[in-house]
Each structure stands twice: as structure tokens, then as C-alpha cells.
C-alpha positions, 0 to 999 in steps of 0.5 A: 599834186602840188605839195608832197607827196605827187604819187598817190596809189590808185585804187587798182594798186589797192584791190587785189580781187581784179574787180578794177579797172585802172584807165590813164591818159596821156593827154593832160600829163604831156599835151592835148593832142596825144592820144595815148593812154593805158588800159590795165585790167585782167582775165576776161574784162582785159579780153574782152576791151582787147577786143573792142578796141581792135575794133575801134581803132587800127592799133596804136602806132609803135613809133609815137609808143616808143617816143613818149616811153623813151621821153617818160623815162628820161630826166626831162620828164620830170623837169616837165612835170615839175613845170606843169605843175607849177603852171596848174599851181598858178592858174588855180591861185588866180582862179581862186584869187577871183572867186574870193574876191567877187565874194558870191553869197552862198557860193563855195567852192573846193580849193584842191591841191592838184589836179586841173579842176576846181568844184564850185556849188551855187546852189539852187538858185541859178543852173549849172547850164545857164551860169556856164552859157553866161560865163562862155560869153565873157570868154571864160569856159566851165563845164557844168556839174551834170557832165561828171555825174549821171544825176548831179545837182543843178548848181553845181559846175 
């Protein structure tokens, strides 16, 4: 969020029946090769992705746990997320700055007020797919429509 208020309620925080799942990484809030994130479910779902991930994986190191718990709850945290978002800010006025400024016929796109994605529909006229191969070669990547959704539409990325 880059104005306002940057804490919305998730959905879990809004059901009370135990039906959500809530699912956070840590990621793109601290940095890309973190692989740390949280699982908050309850009864039989919990134990049951308990399970599977004593499975997948070793455990999860308690050394980098503590570190990034130590980092979230200190000031610097804060100053980081501040930073991070101006930079998100920023990147996404230029993108959008481009895409006014190309003035494409019969393309819209979202403006959105955080976050690191920008929607952006062109219709029927040209795939998602094809318009992301193009774009690869101009060095710029975008990831198509169909990757977020089972069945999106085509124009979509």
C-alpha cells in the first residue's frame, strides 16, 4: 500500500469458521532468496500441511527464524518497508508513465495503489503469450494473464 493505511485485514483475520487458509512469504517483503514464510490454519487442515511439509523438506533453520523474527521487530524493519515501498512507488509510476504514453488503442490497464503488479488487458487481438515473448526480447519481462487463473482470458498479462 502506498497511501494510507498499509495494513488491511486478510481474509483469515475476517472468518471466523476455520475454512481459511492464510499463506505469507517472506520473499518480496525482505528479499528474494529468503525462503521463509508462515502457514496459519487450524485443526486437521494444519495437521495435516504439517505433515506434508515434514516431508518436503528438513525443517526450516531456527537461526535464520530467529534472525528475520529479531529484524521484523526492531525499527529497521519499518525504515525497510518504507523504502521498499517508495521504490515499488516509483517503478510502477514509470511503468505507468510508458503505457500512457504509448497511447495503445483498446489497452487498459489497473493503476493500483500498492503491491508489485500491474494488470494490463489487450483484448482479443494479440496473446498474452505472444505479446510476453515480444516484450522478453526487448528485455522487459511479463508474465501472462493464464498464469494467475485456471482458465483467464487471452489478452490478459
Amino acid at each position: 500500500q502506498f497511501r494510507g493505511d498499509p495494513f488491511r485485514p486478510n481474509l483469515r483475520s475476517l472468518a471466523h469458521d476455520g475454512q481459511v487458509i492464510h499463506v505469507k512469504s517472506l520473499s518480496k517483503l525482505l528479499a528474494a532468496g529468503i525462503r521463509l514464510g508462515a502457514v496459519v490454519a487450524e485443526g486437521p487442515v494444519f495437521q495435516r500441511l504439517l505433515a506434508v511439509k515434514s516431508l518436503a523438506d528438513g525443517g526450516t533453520g531456527l537461526l535464520e527464524q530467529w534472525t528475520i523474527r529479531a529484524f521484523m521487530g526492531s525499527p529497521r524493519m519499518e525504515r525497510h518497508l518504507r523504502r521498499l515501498a517508495a521504490t515499488m512507488q516509483h517503478r510502477r509510476d514509470i511503468v505507468l508513465q510508458t503505457l500512457r504514453e504509448a497511447r495503445l488503442k483498446g489497452v487498459r490497464w489497473t493503476e493500483p495503489g500498492g503491491g508489485f503488479s500491474i494488470w494490463i488487458d489487450v483484448g482479443e487481438r494479440r496473446s498474452a503469450e505472444e505479446i510476453c515473448r515480444a516484450a522478453l526480447r526487448d528485455g522487459v519481462a511479463l508474465a501472462p494473464g493464464n498464469a494467475f487463473f485456471p482458465a483467464a482470458p487471452r489478452g490478459n498479462f
